[in-house]
N, C-alpha and C positions, 0 to 999 in steps of 0.2 A: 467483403465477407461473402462467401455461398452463403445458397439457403441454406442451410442447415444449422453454419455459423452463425448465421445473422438469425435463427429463431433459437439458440442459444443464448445470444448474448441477452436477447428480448426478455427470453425466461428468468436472466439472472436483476437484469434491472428492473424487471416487476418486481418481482422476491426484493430487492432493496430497499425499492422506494416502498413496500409494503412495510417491509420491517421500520424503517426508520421512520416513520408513520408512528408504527405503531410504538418505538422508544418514546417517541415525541409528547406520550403520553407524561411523561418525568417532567416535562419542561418546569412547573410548578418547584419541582424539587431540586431541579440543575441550577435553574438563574441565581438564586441566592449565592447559589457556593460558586459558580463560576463567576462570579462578579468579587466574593470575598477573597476566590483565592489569585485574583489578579491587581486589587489595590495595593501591593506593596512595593510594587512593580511596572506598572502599567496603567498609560496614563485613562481615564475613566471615556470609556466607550458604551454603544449601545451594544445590548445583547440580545438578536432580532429573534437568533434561528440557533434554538439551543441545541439540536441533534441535525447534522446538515444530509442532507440527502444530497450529492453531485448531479446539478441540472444538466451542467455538459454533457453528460449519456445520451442525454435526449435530443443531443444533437447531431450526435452520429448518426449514419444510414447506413445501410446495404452497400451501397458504395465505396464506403469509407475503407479502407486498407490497414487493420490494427497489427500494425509490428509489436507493441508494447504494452504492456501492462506495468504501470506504476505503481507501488503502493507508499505514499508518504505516512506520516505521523496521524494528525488529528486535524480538523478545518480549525483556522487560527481567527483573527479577529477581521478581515478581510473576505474568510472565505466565507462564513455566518449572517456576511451582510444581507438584507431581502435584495438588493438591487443583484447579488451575487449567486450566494448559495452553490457554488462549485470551490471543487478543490484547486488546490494552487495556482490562486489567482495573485497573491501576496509577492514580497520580493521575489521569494524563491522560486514561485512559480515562474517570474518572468528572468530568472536565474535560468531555469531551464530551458525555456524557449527561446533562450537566447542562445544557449550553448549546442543547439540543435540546428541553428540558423548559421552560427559560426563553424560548422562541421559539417556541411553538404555531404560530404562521403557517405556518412550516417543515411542519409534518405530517408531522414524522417521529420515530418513535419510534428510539432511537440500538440499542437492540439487538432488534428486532422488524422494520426496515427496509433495514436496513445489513448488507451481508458485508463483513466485515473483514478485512483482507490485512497483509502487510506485503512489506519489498522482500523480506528473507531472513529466512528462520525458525531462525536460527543465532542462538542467543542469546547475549548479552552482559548485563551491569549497566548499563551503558551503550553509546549508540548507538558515541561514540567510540572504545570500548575496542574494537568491529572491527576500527580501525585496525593495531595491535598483533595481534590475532589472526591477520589475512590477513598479518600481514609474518610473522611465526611459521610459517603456515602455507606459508607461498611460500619459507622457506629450506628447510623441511626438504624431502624428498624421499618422498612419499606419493600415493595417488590423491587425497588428500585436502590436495592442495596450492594448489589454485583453486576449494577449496571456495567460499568467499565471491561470487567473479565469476560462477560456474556458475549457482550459486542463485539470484543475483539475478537475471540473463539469464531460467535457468526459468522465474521467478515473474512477469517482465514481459511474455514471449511470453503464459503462459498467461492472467493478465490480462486483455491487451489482447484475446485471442480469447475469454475468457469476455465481459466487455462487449460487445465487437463483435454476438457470437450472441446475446444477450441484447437486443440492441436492436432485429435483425435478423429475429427473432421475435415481438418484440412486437405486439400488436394493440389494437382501440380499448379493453380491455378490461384493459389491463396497462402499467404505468407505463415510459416510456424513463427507465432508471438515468443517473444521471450518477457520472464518476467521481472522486475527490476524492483526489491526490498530497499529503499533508500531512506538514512536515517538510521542507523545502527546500534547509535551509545544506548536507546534507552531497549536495547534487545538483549543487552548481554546482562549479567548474575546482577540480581535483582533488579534490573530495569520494568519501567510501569507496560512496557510491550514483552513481558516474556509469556502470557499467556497466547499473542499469537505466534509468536517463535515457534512455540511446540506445538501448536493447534494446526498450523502450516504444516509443519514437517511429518505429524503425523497423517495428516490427510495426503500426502504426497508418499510416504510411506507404508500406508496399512494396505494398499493394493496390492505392493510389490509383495507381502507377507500372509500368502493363502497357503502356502503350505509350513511355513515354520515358523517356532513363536520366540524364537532368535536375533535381539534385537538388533548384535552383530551384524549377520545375514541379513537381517534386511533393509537395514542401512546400506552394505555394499549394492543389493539386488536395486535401491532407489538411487543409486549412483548409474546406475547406466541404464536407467528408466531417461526416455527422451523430454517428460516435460519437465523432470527434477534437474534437469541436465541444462535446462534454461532458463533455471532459477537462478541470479546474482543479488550480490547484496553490497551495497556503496554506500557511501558519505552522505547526506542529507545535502542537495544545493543550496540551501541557505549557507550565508557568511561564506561564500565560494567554495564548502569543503569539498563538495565533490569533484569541479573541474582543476583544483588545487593538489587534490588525491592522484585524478587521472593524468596529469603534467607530471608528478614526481615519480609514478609510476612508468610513463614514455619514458621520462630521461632517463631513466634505469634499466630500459628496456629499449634503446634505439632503437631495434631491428625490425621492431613489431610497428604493422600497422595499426592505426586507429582502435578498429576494431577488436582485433588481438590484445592489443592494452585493456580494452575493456572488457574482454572475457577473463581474461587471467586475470583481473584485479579485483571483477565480480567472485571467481571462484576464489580467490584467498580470502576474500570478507566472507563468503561462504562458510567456509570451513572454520575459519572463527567464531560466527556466531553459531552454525548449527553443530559443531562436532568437535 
């Protein structure tokens, strides 16, 4: 990262680790239900670190070279551990950084190249058992009642404005990041991620819309905006879906490099989930 990059990405992970501090405040009111809404299913684990703040942040430098922005689901029962407290560290994480080892072409190292995100750092055992959590959360009567919706909104604004500035910044000297939405099912018509589906796209759209109030228009006008342009949206790597997606995608597509598979496959999930 230049400087300028690198005291960007600084300002976004103070602004996180502050926030999620300050959700952390809930925890009293998450552990019950995150715990109730994983006994039917899941065999009985500790629940260390109710809202996870990603440590690996704090492991990148100046130095580091971020091709990628990730954004997964929720920290699962692996990532919440205290010994842990980063995102996909679980199979799927080591799904991915497997499939990045096996793909040299790519040049990217999965935890050396990538910040890692997720939609909400409200953790769950599962992405599903949100479901259950936010109805829990939304009957009772708390500040901590649209915990779920909040968080996700937060983490999409700042997101989209950490990429944006990031790319913004960049020069011939520093790689334009692209951004990668993985995990899709629960994005589309009533999934428990549609609040940052639209919270994304709006933040990525309302720049491109200073002069008209045209929703049409400025959906096209954020289409040939360069950081919306390096927005994709894939398969979740857990259970292989994603490198299972992008194989059936090559052999449909010989012709295409690597890469090319994975841009064209990013934009059809694209345009699926946001249009």
């Amino acid at each position: 990262m230049n400087p300028q990059q690198w005291k960007i990405f600084q300002n976004f992970k103070s602004d996180l680790k502050n926030q999620c501090q300050s959700w952390a405040c809930y925890s009293k009111e998450l552990i019950p239900l995150q715990k109730s809404s994983s006994v039917k299913d899941t065999p009985d684990y500790p629940i260390e670190t109710p809202v996870v703040y990603n440590t690996a942040l704090d492991e990148l430098t100046q130095q580091s070279e971020i091709k990628l922005i990730v954004i997964g689901d929720n920290p699962g029962k692996n990532e919440q551990l205290s010994i842990n407290q980063k995102y996909l560290v679980g199979q799927a994480g080591k799904i991915a950084e497997g499939y990045f080892k096996k793909n040299p072409e790519l040049e990217i190292d999965f935890r050396k190249n990538v910040i890692i995100l997720n939609k909400t750092p409200v953790h769950s055992a599962k992405t599903k058992h949100l479901i259950s959590i936010d109805k829990e959360l939304k009957a009772g009567n708390s500040p901590a009642q649209n915990l779920i919706e909040e968080s996700q909104r937060w983490m999409a604004k700042k997101t989209a404005a950490l990429h944006q500035d990031l790319i913004a910044a960049s020069d011939e000297n520093s790689f334009i990041p692209e951004l990668w939405l993985v995990g899709y099912t629960e994005l589309k018509k009533n999934g428990i991620f549609i609040p940052y589906r639209d919270e994304l796209k709006t933040a990525y759209t309302k720049t491109q819309a200073i002069t008209t109030d045209s929703l049409a228009l400025t959906d096209e006008l954020a289409k040939t905006s360069t950081a919306w342009q390096k927005v994709f949206v894939y398969q979740h790597f857990s259970m292989n879906c994603f490198s299972k997606d992008v194989k059936n995608h090559q052999a449909a597509n010989p012709a295409q490099t690597l890469k090319q598979t994975l841009e064209s496959l990013g934009q059809i999930h694209k345009e699926e989930i946001f249009y």
